[in-house]
C-alpha positions in Angstrom: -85.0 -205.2 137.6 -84.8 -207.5 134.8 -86.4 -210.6 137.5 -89.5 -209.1 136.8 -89.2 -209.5 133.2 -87.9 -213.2 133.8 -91.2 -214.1 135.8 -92.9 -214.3 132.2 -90.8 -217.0 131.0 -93.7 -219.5 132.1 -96.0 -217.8 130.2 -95.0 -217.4 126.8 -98.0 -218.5 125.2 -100.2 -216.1 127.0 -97.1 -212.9 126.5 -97.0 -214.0 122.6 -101.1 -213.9 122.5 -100.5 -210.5 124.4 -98.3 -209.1 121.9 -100.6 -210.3 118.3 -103.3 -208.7 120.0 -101.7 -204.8 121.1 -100.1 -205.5 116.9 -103.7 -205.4 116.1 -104.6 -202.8 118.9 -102.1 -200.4 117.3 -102.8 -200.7 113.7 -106.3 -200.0 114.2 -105.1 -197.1 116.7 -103.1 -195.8 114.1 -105.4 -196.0 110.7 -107.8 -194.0 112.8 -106.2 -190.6 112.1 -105.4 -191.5 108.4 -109.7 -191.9 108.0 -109.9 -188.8 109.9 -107.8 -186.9 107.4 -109.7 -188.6 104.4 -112.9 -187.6 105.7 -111.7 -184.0 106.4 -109.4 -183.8 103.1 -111.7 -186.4 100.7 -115.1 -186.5 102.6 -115.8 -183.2 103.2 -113.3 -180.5 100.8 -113.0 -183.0 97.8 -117.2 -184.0 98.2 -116.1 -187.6 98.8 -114.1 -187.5 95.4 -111.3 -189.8 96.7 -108.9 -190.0 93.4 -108.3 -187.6 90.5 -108.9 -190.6 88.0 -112.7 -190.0 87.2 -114.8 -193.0 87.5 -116.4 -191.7 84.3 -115.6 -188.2 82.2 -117.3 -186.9 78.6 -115.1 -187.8 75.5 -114.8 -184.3 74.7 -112.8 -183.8 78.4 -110.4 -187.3 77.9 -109.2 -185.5 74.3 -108.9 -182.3 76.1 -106.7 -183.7 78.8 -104.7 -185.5 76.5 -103.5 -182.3 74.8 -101.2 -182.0 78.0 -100.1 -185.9 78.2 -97.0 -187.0 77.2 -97.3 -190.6 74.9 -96.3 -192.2 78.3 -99.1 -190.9 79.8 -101.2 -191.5 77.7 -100.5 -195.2 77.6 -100.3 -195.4 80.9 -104.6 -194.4 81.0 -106.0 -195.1 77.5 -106.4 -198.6 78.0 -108.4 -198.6 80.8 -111.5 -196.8 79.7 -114.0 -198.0 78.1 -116.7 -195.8 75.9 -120.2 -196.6 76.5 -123.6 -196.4 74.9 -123.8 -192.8 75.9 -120.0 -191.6 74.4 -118.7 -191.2 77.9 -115.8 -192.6 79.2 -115.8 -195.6 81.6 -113.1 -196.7 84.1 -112.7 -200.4 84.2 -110.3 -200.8 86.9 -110.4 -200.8 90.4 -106.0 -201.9 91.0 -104.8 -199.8 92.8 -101.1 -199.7 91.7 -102.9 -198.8 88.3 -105.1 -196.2 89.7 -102.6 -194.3 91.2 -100.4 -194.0 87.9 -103.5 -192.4 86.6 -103.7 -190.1 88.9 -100.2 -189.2 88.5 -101.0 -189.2 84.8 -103.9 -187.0 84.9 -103.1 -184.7 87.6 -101.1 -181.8 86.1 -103.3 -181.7 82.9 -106.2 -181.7 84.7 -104.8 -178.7 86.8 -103.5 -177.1 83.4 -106.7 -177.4 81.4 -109.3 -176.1 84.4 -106.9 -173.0 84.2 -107.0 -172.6 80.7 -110.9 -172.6 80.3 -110.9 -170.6 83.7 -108.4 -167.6 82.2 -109.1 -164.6 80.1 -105.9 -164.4 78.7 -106.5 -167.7 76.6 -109.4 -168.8 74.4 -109.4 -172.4 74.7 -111.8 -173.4 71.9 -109.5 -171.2 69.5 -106.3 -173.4 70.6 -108.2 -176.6 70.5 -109.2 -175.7 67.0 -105.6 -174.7 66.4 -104.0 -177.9 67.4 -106.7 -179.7 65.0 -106.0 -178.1 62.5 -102.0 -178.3 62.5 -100.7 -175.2 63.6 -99.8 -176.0 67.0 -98.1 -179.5 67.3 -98.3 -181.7 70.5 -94.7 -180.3 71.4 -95.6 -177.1 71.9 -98.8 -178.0 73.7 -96.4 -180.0 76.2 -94.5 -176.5 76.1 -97.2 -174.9 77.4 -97.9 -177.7 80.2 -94.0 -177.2 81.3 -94.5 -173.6 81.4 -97.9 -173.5 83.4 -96.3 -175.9 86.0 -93.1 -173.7 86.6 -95.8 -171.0 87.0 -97.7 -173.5 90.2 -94.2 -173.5 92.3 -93.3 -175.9 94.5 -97.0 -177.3 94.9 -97.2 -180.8 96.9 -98.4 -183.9 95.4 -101.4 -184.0 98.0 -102.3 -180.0 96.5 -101.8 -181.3 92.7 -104.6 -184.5 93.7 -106.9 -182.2 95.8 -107.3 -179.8 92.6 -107.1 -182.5 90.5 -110.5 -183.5 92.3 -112.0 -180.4 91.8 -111.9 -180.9 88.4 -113.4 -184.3 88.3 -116.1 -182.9 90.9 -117.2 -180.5 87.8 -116.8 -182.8 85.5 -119.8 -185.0 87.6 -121.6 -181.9 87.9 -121.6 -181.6 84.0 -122.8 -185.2 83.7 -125.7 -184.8 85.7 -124.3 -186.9 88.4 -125.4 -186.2 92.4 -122.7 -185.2 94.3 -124.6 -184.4 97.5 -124.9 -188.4 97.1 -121.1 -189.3 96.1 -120.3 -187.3 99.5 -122.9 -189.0 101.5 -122.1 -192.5 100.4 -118.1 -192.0 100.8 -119.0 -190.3 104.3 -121.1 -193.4 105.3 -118.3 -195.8 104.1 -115.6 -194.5 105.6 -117.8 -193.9 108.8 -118.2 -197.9 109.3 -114.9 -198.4 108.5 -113.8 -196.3 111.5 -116.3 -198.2 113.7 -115.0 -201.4 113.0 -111.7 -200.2 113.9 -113.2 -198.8 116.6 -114.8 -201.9 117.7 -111.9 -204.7 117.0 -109.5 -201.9 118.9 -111.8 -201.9 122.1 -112.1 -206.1 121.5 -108.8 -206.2 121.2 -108.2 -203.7 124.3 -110.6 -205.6 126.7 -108.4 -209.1 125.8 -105.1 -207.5 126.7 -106.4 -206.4 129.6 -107.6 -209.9 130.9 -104.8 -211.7 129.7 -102.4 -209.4 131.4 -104.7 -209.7 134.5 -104.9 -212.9 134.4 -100.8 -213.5 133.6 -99.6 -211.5 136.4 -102.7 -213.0 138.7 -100.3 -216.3 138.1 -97.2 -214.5 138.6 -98.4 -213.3 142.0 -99.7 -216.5 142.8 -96.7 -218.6 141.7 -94.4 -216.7 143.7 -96.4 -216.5 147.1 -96.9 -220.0 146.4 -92.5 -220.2 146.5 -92.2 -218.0 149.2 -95.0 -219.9 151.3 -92.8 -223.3 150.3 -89.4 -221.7 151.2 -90.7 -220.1 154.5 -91.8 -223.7 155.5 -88.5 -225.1 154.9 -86.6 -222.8 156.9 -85.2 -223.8 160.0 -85.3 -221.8 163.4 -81.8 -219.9 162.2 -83.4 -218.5 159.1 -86.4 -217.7 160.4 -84.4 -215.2 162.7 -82.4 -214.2 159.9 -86.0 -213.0 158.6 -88.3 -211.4 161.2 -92.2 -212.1 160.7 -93.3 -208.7 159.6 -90.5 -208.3 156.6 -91.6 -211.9 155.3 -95.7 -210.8 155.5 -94.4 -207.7 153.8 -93.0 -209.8 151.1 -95.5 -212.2 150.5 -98.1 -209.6 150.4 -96.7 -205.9 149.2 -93.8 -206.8 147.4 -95.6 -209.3 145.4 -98.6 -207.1 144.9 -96.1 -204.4 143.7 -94.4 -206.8 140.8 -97.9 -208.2 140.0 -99.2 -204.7 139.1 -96.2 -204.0 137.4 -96.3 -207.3 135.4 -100.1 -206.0 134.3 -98.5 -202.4 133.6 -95.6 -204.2 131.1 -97.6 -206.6 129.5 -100.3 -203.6 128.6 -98.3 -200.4 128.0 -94.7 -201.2 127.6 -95.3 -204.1 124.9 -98.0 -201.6 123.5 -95.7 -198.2 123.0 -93.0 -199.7 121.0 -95.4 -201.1 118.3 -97.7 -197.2 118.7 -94.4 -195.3 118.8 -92.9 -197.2 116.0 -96.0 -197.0 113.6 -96.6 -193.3 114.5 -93.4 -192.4 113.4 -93.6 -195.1 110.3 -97.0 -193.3 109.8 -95.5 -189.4 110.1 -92.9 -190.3 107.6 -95.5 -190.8 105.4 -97.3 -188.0 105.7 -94.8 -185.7 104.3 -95.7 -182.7 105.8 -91.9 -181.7 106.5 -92.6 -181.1 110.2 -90.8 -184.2 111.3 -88.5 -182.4 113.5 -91.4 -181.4 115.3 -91.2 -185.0 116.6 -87.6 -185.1 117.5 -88.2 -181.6 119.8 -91.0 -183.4 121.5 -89.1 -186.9 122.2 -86.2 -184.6 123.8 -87.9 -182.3 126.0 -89.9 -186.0 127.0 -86.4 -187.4 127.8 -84.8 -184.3 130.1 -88.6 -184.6 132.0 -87.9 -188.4 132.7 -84.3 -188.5 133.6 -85.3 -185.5 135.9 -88.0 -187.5 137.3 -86.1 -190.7 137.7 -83.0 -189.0 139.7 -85.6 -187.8 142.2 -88.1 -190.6 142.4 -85.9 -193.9 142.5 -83.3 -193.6 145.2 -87.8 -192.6 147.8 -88.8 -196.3 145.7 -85.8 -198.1 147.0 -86.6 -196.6 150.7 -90.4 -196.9 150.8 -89.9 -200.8 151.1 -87.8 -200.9 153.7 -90.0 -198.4 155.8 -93.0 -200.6 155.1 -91.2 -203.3 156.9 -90.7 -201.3 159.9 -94.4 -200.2 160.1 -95.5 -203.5 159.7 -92.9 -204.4 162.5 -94.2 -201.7 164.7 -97.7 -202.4 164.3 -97.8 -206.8 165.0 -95.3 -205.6 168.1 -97.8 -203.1 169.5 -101.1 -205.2 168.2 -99.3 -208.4 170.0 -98.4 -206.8 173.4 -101.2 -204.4 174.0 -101.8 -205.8 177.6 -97.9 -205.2 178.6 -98.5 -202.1 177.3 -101.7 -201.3 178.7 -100.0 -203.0 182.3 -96.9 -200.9 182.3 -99.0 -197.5 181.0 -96.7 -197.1 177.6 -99.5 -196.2 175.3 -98.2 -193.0 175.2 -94.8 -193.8 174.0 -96.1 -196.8 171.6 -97.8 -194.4 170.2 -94.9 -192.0 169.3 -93.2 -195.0 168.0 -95.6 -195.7 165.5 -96.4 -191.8 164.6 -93.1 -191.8 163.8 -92.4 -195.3 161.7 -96.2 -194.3 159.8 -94.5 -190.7 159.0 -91.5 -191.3 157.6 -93.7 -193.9 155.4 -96.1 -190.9 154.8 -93.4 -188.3 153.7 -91.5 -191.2 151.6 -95.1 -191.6 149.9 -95.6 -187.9 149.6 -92.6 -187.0 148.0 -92.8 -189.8 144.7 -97.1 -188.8 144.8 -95.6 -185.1 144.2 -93.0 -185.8 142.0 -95.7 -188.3 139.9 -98.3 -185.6 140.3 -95.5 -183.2 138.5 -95.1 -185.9 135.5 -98.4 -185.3 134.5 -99.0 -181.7 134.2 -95.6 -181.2 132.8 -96.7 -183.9 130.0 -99.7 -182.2 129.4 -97.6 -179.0 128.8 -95.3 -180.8 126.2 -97.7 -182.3 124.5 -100.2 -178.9 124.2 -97.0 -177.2 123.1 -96.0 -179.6 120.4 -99.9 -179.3 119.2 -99.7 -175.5 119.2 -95.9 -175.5 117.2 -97.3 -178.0 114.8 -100.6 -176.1 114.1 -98.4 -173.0 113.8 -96.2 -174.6 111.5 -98.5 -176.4 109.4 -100.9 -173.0 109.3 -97.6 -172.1 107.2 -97.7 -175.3 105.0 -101.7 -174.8 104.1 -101.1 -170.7 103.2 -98.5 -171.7 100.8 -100.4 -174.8 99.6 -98.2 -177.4 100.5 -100.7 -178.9 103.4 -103.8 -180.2 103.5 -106.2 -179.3 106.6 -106.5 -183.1 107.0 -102.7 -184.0 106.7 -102.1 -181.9 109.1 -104.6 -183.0 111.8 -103.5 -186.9 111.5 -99.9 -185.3 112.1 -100.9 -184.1 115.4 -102.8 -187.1 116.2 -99.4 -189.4 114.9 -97.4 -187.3 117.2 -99.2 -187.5 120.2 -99.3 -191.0 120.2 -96.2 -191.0 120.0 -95.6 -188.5 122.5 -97.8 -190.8 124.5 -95.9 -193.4 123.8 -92.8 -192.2 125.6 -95.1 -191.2 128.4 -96.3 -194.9 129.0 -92.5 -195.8 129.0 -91.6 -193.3 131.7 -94.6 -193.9 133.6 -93.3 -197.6 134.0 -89.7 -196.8 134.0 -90.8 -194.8 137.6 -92.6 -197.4 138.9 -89.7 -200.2 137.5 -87.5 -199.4 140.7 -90.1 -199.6 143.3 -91.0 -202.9 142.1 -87.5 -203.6 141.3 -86.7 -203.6 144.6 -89.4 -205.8 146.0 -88.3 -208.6 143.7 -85.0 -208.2 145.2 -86.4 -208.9 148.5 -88.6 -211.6 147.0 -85.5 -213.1 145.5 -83.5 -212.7 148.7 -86.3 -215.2 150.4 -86.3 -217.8 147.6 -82.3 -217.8 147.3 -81.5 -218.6 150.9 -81.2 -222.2 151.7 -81.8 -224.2 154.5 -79.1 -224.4 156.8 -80.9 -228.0 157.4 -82.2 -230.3 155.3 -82.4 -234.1 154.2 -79.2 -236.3 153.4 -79.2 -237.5 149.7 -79.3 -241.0 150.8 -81.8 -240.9 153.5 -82.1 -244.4 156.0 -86.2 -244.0 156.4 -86.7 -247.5 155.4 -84.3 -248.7 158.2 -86.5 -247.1 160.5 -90.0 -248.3 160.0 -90.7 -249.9 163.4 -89.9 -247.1 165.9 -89.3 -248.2 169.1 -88.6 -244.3 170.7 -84.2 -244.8 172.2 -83.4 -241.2 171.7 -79.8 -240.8 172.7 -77.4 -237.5 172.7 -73.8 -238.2 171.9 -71.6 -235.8 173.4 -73.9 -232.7 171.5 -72.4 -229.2 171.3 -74.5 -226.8 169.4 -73.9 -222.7 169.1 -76.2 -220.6 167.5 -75.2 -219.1 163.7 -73.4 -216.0 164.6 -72.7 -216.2 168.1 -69.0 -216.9 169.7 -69.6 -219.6 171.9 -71.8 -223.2 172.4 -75.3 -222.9 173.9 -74.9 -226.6 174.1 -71.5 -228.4 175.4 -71.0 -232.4 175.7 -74.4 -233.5 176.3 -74.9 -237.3 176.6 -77.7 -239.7 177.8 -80.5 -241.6 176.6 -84.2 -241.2 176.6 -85.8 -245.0 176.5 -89.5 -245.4 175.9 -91.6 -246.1 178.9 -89.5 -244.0 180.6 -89.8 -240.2 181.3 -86.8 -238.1 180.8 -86.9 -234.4 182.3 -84.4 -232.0 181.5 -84.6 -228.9 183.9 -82.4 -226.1 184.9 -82.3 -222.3 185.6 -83.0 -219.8 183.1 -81.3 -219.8 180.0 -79.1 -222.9 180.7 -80.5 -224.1 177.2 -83.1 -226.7 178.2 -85.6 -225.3 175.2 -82.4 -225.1 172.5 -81.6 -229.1 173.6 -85.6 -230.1 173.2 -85.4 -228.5 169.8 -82.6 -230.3 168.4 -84.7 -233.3 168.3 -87.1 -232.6 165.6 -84.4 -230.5 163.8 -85.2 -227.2 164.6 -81.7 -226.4 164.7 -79.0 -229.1 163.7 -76.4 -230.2 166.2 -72.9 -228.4 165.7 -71.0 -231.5 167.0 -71.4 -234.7 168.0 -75.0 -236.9 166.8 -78.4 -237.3 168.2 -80.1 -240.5 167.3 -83.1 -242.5 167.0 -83.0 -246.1 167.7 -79.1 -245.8 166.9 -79.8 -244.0 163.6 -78.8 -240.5 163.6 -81.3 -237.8 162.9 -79.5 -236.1 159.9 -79.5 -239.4 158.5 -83.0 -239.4 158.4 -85.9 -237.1 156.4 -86.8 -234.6 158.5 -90.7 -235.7 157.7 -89.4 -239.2 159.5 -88.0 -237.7 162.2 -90.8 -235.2 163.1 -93.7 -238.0 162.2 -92.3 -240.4 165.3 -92.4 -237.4 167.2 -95.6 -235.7 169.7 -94.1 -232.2 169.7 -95.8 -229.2 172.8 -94.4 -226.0 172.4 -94.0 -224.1 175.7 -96.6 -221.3 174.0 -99.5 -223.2 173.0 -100.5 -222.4 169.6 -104.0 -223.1 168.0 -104.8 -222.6 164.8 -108.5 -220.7 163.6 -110.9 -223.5 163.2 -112.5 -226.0 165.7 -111.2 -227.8 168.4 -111.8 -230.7 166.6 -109.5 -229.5 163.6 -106.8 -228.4 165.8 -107.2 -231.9 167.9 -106.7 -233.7 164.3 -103.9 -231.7 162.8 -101.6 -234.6 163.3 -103.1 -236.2 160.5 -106.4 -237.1 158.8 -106.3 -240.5 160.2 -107.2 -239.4 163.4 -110.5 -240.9 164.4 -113.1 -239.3 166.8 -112.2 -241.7 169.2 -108.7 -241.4 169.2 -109.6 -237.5 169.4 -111.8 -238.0 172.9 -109.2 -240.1 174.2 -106.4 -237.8 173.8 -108.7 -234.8 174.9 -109.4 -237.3 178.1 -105.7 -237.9 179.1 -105.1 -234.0 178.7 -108.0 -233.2 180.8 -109.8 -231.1 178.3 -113.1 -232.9 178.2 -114.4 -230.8 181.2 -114.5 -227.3 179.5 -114.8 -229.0 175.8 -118.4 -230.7 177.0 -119.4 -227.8 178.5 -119.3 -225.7 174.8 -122.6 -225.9 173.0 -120.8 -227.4 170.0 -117.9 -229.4 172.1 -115.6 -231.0 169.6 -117.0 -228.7 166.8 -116.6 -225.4 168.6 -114.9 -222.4 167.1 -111.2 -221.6 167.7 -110.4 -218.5 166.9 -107.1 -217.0 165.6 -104.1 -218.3 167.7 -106.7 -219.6 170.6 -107.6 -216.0 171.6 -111.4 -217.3 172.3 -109.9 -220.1 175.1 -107.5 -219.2 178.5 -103.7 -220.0 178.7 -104.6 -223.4 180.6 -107.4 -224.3 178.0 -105.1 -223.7 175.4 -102.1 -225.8 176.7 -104.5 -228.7 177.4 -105.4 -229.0 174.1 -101.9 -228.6 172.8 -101.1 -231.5 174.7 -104.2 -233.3 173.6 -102.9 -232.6 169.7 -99.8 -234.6 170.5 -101.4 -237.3 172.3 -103.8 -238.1 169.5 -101.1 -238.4 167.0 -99.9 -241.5 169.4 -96.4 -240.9 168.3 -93.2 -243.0 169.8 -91.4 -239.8 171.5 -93.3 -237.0 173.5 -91.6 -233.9 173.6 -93.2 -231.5 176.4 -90.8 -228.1 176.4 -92.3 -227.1 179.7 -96.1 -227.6 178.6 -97.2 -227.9 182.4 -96.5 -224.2 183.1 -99.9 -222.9 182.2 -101.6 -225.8 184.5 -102.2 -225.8 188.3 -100.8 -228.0 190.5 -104.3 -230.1 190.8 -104.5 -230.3 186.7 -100.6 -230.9 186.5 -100.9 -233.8 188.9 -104.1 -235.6 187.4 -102.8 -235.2 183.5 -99.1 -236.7 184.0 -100.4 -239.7 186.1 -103.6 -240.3 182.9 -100.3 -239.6 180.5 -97.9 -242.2 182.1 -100.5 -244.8 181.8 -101.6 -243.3 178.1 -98.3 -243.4 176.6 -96.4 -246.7 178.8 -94.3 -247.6 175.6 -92.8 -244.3 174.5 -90.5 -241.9 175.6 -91.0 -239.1 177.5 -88.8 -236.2 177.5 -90.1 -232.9 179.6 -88.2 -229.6 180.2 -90.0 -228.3 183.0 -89.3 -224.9 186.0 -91.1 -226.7 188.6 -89.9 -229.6 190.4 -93.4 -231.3 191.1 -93.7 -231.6 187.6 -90.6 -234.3 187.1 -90.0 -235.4 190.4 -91.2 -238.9 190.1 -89.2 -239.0 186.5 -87.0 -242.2 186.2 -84.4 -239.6 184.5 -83.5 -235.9 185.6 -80.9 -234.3 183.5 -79.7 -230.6 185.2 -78.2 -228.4 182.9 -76.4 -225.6 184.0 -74.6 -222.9 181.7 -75.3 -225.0 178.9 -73.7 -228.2 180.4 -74.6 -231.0 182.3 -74.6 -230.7 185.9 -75.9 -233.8 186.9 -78.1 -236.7 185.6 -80.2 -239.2 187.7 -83.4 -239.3 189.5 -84.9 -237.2 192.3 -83.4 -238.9 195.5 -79.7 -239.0 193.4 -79.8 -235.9 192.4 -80.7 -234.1 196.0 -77.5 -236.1 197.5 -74.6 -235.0 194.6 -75.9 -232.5 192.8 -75.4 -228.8 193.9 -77.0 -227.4 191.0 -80.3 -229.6 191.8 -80.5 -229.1 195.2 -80.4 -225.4 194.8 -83.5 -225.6 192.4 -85.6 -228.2 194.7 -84.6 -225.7 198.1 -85.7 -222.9 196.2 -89.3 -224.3 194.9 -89.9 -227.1 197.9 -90.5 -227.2 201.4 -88.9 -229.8 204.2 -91.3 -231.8 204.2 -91.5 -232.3 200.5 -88.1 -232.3 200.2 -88.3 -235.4 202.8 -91.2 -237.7 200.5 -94.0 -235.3 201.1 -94.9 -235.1 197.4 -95.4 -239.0 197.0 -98.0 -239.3 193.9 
């Protein structure tokens, strides 16, 4: 699991722009409820009076209020007003460490005196003349205070400032002031505040989102780009170790799987740390006592996830797998349709994939249901947490110990971090699935070749090929299996000479032809190229002096002039014609509207069998290569065709070797060697007439396919 997080080690400039951006992201996500409580608390209750420090008061109030300061207090306000013109009292600060002492300062008196003139009990004007005139000192005036705030309980700081504001919001009135405007104008401000929050959040939203695109766009693309390379290096035994559809299923699902979940990290798990973190950071701040709340809903979040997790992950690790075997199931039916359709198995084919497309189905069904759960059970939590904390904090505002506004930012704190914990097990669920899928990936990229190049490699030794290919007693047995497919071969393949290896089923004449370009490498003994052995050599050298036809011809989408030139780019059109000559394509290729530039479509479907091999051949042929090796490439041709291309090939290709594993005796009966294999050994080697006088094995083949009279001479060229 953590290989996914390791696939963003290449791009640390893009994951460290990522993570400044959801930092900004989040603080603006997270100042949004605090201007949502001042606008409810400030904006609209207090009229858009923000502190309890008046930006301007009557001298008659500032001498009131000081009645109630201690010397402290007073000091710590004094020198920050001003008196104007008028008599009033100016504020000429706007620091904020200084403002908020004042507030503290002016608070309680505040609270103290708009009781005062507000009760019945006392006469105000009588103990302001009183105080004047001696008989009641400052002590007992801070007396009083002391009392009147035992009397106000266990009132919160945010109460004291809110009534505080009251008082300064009469004391505007009482100056003539507009407080329909105040409220406006502090509305307004914090209005555009919140949309330019609002704004550089969405900015800052829409960049995540296309760097994270665009990071895990490069991860994807990176690692089909290192499957694709390691696919190509493979050699026949790990290619079986793979099959087809699991390594299409990992160079297309799996990777699409860890690229999603690269977008889903790189947006939401980097983001709900720095969210969950600040919300609680934020809650603490809030002091509303109701952090508990939090705690409850973080739990109950928890039990859902580890619930969810023991059900989901063991269906993720599955799901993979069974995507392999539909996609197995499907390119076997899609490949053989007409054996089906021949032997009347649609029937059953179809069974087979019903039931490979529902176990996929039910695999899928059950995580859908158990995701589908995960959200309504969310919702639940979260709607219950909202309902406790509105309960609770219903409690707080009775008793005066919460404002309206407090409380709302506290639900919004908490659901983001609620939410929070629901990104995280959101992508903890998905974690596994893709989990696995860079297992699979990883299985691909950590397998190495069973063959590859020498660390000193003897190319230069070999830059004038002459085409002596010589087996030195060769053994060879297939990875896994208990005994050689390949015993003691020897002999030697000289150019200008055709060599034709032939032999009954399964006697290994396709597993020798492919030792020579390295398909598989020999288990003992040495095959060699002009005396230098293969392994010895890159495997680029080795395959470049070779003209390889597959028994299956295989054409590649494109035109028959792009499949003629895949050799190389050197090719030249005349080189091209030539080659299509000698392999007696021309006659169908001139008869296209666009010849040469005709459309081949995916693996040749568009041309027949014979068409197909012809131009197979022709492929090798144009490359002009030393060594031509034909793994019975003459099967698809009739006898007419078969005849007329060897004889324009022997001519065509005088200096190089020929090797040919062929069925039919026609095909190599005029080659200057015959090798017979038989059981994976050699039965006999020598030419046609040789071979019919002391070799069972051969003349058991040629009674089988021949007549007398051929047998006599009768198939002279």
């Amino acid at each position: 699991m953590f290989k996914i997080f390791r696939y963003l080690k290449d791009s640390k400039a893009m994951v460290l722009s990522i993570i400044v951006l959801l930092v900004i992201q989040a603080g603006c996500d997270l100042s949004l409820p605090q201007y949502t409580s001042d606008i409810v608390d400030v904006g609209i209750q207090q009229g858009g009076i923000e502190r309890a420090t008046p930006e301007i008061m009557r001298k008659e109030t500032y001498e009131n209020l000081t009645l109630f300061m201690t010397e402290e207090e007073i000091q710590s306000v004094e020198p920050y007003y001003t008196e104007n013109s008028e008599g009033n009292y100016e504020l000429n600060t706007k620091d904020a460490q200084v403002l908020d002492a004042m507030d503290q300062a002016l608070g309680m008196p505040m609270l103290i005196l708009e009781s005062l003139q507000e009760s019945e009990e006392y006469d105000f004007g009588q103990m302001r003349q009183a105080f004047e005139s001696g008989m009641i000192t400052k002590d007992q005036m801070l007396n009083m205070r002391n009392e009147a705030e035992a009397s106000f309980g266990n009132m919160s700081e945010s109460i004291i400032q809110q009534k505080a504001n009251l008082f300064v919001k009469d004391e505007y009135r009482a100056l003539g002031m507009d407080l329909d405007a105040i409220q406006m104008n502090y509305l307004k401000y914090k209005g555009i505040q919140m949309l330019g929050m609002a704004i550089i959040m969405t900015v800052a939203s829409i960049l995540v989102s296309l760097l994270a695109a665009k990071t895990a766009a490069g991860i994807g693309r990176t690692l089909r780009q290192n499957v694709f390379n390691k696919v190509v290096s493979f050699s026949n035994a790990e290619m079986d170790q793979f099959s087809t559809a699991s390594l299409i299923t990992r160079s297309t699902n799996d990777i699409q799987q860890i690229q999603m979940v690269e977008v889903m990290l790189l947006r939401m798990v980097c983001y709900a740390p720095i969210i969950g973190i600040g919300g609680i950071v934020k809650v603490l701040n809030t002091k509303t006592g109701m952090s508990w709340i939090i705690v409850v809903a973080v739990a109950a979040i928890m039990v859902l996830v580890l619930i969810l997790m023991a059900l989901a992950m063991p269906k993720f690790k599955k799901m993979q797998d069974l995507v392999d075997r539909l996609n197995l199931v499907s390119r076997e039916i899609l490949t053989g349709i007409p054996v089906i359709r021949a032997f009347s198995r649609e029937k059953h084919e179809e069974e087979r994939f019903e039931e490979a497309n529902s176990n996929l189905m039910k695999t899928q069904l059950f995580t859908n249901r158990v995701m589908t759960f995960m959200m309504p059970a969310m919702m639940f939590i979260m709607n219950g947490i909202s309902v406790l904390i509105v309960w609770t904090g219903a409690h707080g505002i009775d008793q005066g110990n919460l404002q309206v506004g407090d409380m709302m930012a506290f639900i919004t704190y908490t659901m983001q971090i609620v939410m929070s914990f629901l990104m995280l097990t959101m992508i903890s669920i998905m974690l596994p699935r893709a989990g696995v899928a860079a297992d699979r990936i990883e299985e691909v990229l950590r397998t190495e070749p069973s063959i590859h190049d020498a660390d000193q490699v003897r190319d230069e030794e070999l830059k004038d090929v002459k085409g002596y290919v010589a087996f030195n007693d060769v053994c060879f047995r297939y990875p896994g299996a208990d005994e050689d497919a390949l015993e003691h071969i020897s002999f030697t393949a000289k150019p200008g000479e055709t060599t034709a290896i032939i032999g009954s089923t399964g006697c290994g004449k396709s597993t020798l032809i492919h030792l020579i370009p390295r398909f598989y490498d020999v288990t003992s003994g040495s095959i060699t190229i002009d005396g230098i052995d293969i392994r010895e050599l890159s495997r680029n050298k080795v395959r470049s002096t070779l003209g390889f036809v597959p028994q299956k011809g295989v054409l590649f989408s494109g035109t028959i002039e792009s499949n003629l030139k895949f050799g190389g780019e050197w090719i030249t059109d005349e080189e091209m014609k030539s080659a299509a000559e000698v392999a007696q394509a021309t006659e169908f290729i001139e008869t296209k509207k666009d010849t040469y530039k005709s459309p081949i479509a995916q693996g040749g479907t568009n041309v027949s069998g014979g068409q197909k091999q012809r131009l197979s051949i022709a492929r090798a042929i144009a490359k002009n290569p030393k060594i031509f090796l034909f793994d019975d490439s003459f099967s698809a041709l009739d006898y007419k065709t078969d005849v007329v291309l060897r004889k324009a090939l022997k001519e065509k290709v005088a200096d190089a070797a020929v090797i040919i594993v062929a069925q039919r005796i026609s095909t190599i009966l005029h080659a200057d060697q015959i090798i017979v294999l038989e059981d994976g050994h050699v039965a006999g080697i020598g030419r046609h007439e040789e071979l019919m006088k002391n070799c069972e094995a051969y003349q058991e083949i040629a009674k089988s396919q021949l007549s007398e009279a051929e047998l006599k001479g009768g198939l002279a060229s």
